[in-house]
C-alpha positions as CSV (number, residue, x, y, z in Angstrom):
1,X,82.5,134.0,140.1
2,X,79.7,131.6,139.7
3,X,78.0,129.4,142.3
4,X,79.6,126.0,142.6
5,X,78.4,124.7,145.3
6,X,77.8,121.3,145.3
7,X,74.7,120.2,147.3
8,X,73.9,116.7,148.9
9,X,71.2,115.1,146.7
10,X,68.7,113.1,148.2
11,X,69.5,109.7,147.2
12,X,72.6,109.7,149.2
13,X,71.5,109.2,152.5
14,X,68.7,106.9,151.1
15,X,70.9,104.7,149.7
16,X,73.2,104.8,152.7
17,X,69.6,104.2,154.8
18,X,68.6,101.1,153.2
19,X,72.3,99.5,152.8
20,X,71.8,100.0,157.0
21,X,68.5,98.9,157.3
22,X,69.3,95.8,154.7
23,X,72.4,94.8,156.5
24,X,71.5,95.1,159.9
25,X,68.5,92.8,158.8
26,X,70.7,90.1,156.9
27,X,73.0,90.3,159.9
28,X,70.6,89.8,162.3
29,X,68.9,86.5,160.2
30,X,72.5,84.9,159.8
31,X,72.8,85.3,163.7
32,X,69.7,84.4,164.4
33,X,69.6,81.3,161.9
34,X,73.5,80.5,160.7
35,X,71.8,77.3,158.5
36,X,69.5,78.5,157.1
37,X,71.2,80.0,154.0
38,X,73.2,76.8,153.2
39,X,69.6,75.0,153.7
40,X,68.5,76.8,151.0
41,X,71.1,76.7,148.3
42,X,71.0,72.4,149.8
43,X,74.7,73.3,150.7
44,X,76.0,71.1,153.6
45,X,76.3,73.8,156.8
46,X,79.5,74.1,158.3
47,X,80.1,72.0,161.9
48,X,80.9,75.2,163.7
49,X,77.3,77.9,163.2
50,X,79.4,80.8,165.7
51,X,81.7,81.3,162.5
52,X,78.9,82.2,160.2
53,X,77.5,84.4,163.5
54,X,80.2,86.0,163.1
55,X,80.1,87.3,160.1
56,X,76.5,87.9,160.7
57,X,77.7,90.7,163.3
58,X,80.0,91.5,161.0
59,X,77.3,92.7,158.5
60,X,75.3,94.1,161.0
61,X,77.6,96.4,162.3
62,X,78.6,97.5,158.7
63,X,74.6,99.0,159.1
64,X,75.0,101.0,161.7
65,X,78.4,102.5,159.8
66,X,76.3,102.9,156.7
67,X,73.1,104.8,159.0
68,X,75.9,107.3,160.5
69,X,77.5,107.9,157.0
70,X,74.1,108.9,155.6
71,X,73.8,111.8,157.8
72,X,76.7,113.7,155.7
73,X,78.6,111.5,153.6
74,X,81.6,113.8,152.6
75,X,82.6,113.8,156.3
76,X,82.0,109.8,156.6
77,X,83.4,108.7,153.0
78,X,85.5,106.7,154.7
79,X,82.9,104.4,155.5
80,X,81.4,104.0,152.3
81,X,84.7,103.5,151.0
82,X,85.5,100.6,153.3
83,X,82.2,99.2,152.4
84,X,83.1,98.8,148.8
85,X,86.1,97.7,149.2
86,X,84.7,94.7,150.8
87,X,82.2,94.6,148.5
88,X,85.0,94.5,145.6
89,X,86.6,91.8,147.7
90,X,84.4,89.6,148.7
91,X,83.3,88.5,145.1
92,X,87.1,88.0,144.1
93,X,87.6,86.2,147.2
94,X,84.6,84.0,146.2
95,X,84.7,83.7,142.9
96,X,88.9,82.3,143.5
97,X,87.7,79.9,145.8
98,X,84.9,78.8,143.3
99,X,87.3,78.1,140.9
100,X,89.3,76.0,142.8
101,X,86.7,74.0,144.1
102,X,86.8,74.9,147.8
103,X,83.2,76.3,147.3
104,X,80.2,75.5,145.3
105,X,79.0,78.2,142.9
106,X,75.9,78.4,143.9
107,X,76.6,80.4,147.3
108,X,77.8,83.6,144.6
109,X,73.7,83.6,144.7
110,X,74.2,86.2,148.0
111,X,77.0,88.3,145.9
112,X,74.2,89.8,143.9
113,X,72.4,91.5,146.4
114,X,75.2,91.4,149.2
115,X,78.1,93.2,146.6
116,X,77.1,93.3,143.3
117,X,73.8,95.6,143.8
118,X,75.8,98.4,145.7
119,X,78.9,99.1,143.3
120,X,77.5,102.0,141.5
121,X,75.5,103.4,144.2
122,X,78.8,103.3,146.6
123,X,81.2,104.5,143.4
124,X,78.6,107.0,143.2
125,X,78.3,108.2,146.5
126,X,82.4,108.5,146.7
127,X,82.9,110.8,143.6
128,X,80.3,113.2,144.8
129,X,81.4,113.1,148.6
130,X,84.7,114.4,146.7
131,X,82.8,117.1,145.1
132,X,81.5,118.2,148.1
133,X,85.1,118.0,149.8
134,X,86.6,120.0,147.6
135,X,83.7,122.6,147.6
136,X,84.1,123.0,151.4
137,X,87.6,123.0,151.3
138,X,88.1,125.9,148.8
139,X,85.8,127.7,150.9
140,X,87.8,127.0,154.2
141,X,90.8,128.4,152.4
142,X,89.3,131.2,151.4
143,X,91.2,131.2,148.2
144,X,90.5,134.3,145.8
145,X,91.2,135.2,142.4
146,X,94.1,137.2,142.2
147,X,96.0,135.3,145.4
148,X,95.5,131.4,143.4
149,X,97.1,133.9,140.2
150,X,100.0,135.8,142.7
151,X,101.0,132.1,143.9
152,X,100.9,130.5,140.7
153,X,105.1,131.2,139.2
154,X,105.9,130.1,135.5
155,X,110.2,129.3,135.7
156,X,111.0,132.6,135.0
157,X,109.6,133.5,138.5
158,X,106.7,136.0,136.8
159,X,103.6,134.8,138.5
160,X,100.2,134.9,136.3
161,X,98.5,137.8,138.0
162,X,101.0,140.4,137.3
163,X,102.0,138.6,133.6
164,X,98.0,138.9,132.7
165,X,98.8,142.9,132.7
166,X,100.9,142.8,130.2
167,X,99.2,140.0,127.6
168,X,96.0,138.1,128.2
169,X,96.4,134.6,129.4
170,X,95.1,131.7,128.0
171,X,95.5,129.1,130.9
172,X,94.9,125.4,129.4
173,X,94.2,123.5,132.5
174,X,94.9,119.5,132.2
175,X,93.6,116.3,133.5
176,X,95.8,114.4,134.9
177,X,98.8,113.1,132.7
178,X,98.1,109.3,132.4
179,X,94.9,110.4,130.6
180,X,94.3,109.9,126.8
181,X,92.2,113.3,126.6
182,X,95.1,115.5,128.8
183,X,97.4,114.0,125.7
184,X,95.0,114.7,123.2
185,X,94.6,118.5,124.6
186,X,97.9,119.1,124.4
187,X,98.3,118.2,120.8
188,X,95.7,120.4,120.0
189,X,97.2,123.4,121.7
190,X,100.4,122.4,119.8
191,X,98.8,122.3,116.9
192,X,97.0,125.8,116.9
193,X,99.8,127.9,118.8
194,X,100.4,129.9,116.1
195,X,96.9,131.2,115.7
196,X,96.6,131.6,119.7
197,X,99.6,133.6,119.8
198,X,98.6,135.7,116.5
199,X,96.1,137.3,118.7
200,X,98.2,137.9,121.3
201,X,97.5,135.3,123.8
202,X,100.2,133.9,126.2
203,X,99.8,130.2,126.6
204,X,100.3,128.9,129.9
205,X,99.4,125.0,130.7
206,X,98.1,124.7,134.4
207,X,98.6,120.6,135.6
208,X,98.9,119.0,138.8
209,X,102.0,116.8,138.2
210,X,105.6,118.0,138.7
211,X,107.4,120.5,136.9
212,X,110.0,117.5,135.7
213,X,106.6,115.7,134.7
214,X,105.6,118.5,133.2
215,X,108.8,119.3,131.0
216,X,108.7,115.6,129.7
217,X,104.6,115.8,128.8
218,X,105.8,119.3,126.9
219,X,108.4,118.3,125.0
220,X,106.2,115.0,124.0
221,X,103.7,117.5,122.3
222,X,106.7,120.4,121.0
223,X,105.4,122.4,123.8
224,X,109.0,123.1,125.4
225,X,108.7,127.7,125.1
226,X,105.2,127.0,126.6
227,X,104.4,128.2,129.8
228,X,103.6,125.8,132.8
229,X,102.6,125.8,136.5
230,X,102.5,122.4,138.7
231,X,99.4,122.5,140.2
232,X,99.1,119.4,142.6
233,X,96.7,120.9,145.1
234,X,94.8,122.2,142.7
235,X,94.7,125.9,143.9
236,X,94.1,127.0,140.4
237,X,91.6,124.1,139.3
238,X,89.4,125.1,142.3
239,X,89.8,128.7,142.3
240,X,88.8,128.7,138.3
241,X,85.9,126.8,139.1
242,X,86.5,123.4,137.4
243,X,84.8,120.6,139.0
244,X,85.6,116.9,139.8
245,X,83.6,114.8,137.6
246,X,80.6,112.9,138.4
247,X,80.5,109.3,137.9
248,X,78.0,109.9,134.9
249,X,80.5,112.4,132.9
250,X,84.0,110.4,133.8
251,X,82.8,106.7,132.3
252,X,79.7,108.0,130.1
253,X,79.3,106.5,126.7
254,X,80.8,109.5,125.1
255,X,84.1,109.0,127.5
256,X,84.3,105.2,125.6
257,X,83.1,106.3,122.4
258,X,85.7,108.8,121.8
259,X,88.4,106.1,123.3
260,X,87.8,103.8,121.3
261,X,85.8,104.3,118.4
262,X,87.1,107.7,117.3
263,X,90.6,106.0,118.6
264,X,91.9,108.5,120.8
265,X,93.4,106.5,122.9
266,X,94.9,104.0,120.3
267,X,96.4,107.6,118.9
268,X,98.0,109.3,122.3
269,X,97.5,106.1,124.7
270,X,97.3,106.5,128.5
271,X,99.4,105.9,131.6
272,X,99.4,105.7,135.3
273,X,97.8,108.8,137.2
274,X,100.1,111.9,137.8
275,X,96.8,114.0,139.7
276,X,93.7,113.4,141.0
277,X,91.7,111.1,138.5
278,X,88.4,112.8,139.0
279,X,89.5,116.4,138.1
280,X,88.1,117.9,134.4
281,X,89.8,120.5,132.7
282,X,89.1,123.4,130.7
283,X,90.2,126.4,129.6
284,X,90.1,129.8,131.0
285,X,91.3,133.5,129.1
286,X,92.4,136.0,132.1
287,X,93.4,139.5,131.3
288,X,93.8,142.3,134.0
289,X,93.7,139.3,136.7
290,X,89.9,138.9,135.8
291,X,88.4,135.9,133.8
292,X,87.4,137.3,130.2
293,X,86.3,133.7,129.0
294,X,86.0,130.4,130.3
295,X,85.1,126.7,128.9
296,X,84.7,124.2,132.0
297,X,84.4,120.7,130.5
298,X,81.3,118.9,131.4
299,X,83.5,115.3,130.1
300,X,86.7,113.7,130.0
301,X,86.3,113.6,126.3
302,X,85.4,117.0,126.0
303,X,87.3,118.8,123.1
304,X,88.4,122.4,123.3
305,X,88.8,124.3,119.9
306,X,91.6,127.2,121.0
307,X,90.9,129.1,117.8
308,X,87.7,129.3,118.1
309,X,87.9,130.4,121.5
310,X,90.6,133.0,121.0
311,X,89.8,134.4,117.9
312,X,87.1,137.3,119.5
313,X,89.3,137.7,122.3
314,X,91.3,141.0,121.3
C-alpha cells in the first residue's frame, strides 16, 4: 500500500499563532480602552464601557484557545471550529442589525479583519485536521486489506475478499449521494457496463449511505443487478487509500467549471448529504484480494473512464 500519511504543514500553527497573538491583543485594547473604537468610526459609545469589556475578554480568551489549538490542531478542531462559527455569525448578526437600523454600517469596518480575514484560513485548517483524523484513525484500527474486503457483504451475503477469487472486482467507490459528480459517476458506469463486464469484471459500487439509499440511487441510473456495499464508516474508503479532499480540490475552479459550465449539475442535479462531504472517490480493480489497479481522484469533478481502465485488465 502507499504512504498516506498526512503531515501537519507549517502554516497551521502559524495561522493559529497569530489569530492568538492578534486576539489576545485586540482583547486586551477593547478592555483597556472600551471607547476608543466608537471614537474612531465618530460612533456615539455606549453609556455602559464593562459591556464592550466584556467582549474584549471575550476575544482575548478566544487567543489563548487558538495558541493551544496550534500545537496539534486535529486533536483541538474543536476550537477552530467554534471560532468560525462565530466568525460566520458575527457578520450575519451585524450585517441584520445594519439593515434594520439598530447599527451604523460603518462598525462592519472591524468584520474585515475580526471575521472576514480568517474564513479560508479556519475552513482550511478544519478539512485538513479531518485528513489527519482519519489518517490516525485508520492507523488506530489497524484495518488491513483483506479484513476491510472479508467485512464488506454484497446482499447475497458473498463478501468481496472471497468473490475477488473467482472474477476480478472493479469496486466504484462514490462521493456522497447529494453530489452532482457521485450522479454523474454512476451514469457513466451504467453506460459502459457492458464493456466492463465483457472483460470479465464484477462491478461492485462501494458508498457510505444505506443500502435502501443505495437501491433507490441504483435504480435511478439502471444499476438494480449491480453490486453494492454501504459504507458509512468508510472502512473501505480508508483502507483503499482515498483521501478527504483539501479545501483547494473540493471548491477549485475545475469543481465550478464542470458544474456549471460543462452543466453537470443542471444534467444530474444535487441533493442533501447522505456521507461525509469531504470524501473523493475513485476507482479500484482487486483480484486475488490484492489491488491490481487503482485511480484515486485528486477532484470532485474528476472523471473516471471504466473502459479505459478495464480494457488491459485481463
Amino acid at each position: 500500500m502507499r504512504n498516506s500519511t498526512v503531515n501537519m504543514p507549517n502554516w497551521i500553527p502559524l495561522i493559529l499563532r497569530l489569530a492568538a497573538i492578534y486576539n489576545l491583543l485586540w482583547g486586551a485594547f477593547v478592555i483597556l480602552f472600551p471607547k476608543a473604537g466608537f471614537e474612531w468610526l465618530g460612533i456615539e459609545a455606549p453609556n455602559y464601557p464593562c459591556i464592550i469589556q466584556c467582549l474584549g475578554m471575550v476575544i482575548g480568551v478566544y487567543g489563548i484557545g487558538y495558541w493551544i489549538a496550534s500545537r496539534d490542531a486535529a486533536t483541538h478542531w474543536p476550537i477552530v471550529l467554534v471560532g468560525l462559527l462565530g466568525k460566520l455569525f458575527g457578520p450575519i448578526g451585524f450585517v441584520y442589525n445594519a439593515w434594520w437600523g439598530a447599527l451604523p454600517w460603518t462598525m462592519g469596518a472591524t468584520i474585515l479583519t475580526n471575521d472576514l480575514l480568517w474564513w479560508i484560513p479556519f475552513a482550511a485548517i478544519l478539512i485538513h485536521a479531518a485528513r489527519i483524523h482519519e489518517t490516525r484513525r485508520t492507523t488506530v484500527e489497524g484495518l488491513t486489506l483483506e479484513r476491510a474486503l472479508r467485512t464488506a457483504v454484497l446482499q447475497n451475503g458473498q463478501n468481496l475478499f472471497d468473490l475477488s477469487f473467482k472474477s476480478p472486482l472493479l469496486l466504484v467507490c462514490v462521493r456522497h449521494f447529494g453530489c452532482t459528480y457521485c450522479r454523474e459517476t454512476l451514469s457513466d458506469l451504467s453506460k459502459q457496463m457492458e464493456q466492463i463486464q465483457r472483460v470479465g469484471l464484477i462491478p461492485v459500487v462501494i458508498h457510505m449511505g444505506s443500502i435502501e439509499q443505495g437501491n433507490s440511487m441504483m435504480q435511478r441510473f439502471g444499476l438494480d443487478a449491480v453490486g453494492q456495499v454501504s459504507d458509512p464508516d468508510r472502512r473501505l474508503f480508508r483502507t483503499l487509500e482515498l483521501p478527504f479532499g483539501t479545501l483547494g480540490q473540493l471548491v477549485s475552479i475545475k469543481t465550478f467549471w464542470r458544474a456549471l459550465v460543462e452543466g453537470v449539475v443542471f444534467k444530474f442535479g444535487f441533493g442533501s448529504f447522505v456521507g461525509n462531504g469531504l470524501q473523493l472517490a475513485g476507482t479500484v480493480i482487486v483480484k486475488n484480494g490484492q489491488v491490481e489497479r487503482a485511480i484515486r481522484h485528486d477532484s470532485p469533478a474528476e472523471r473516471t473512464d471504466f473502459a479505459e481502465l478495464t480494457c488491459p485488465v485481463v
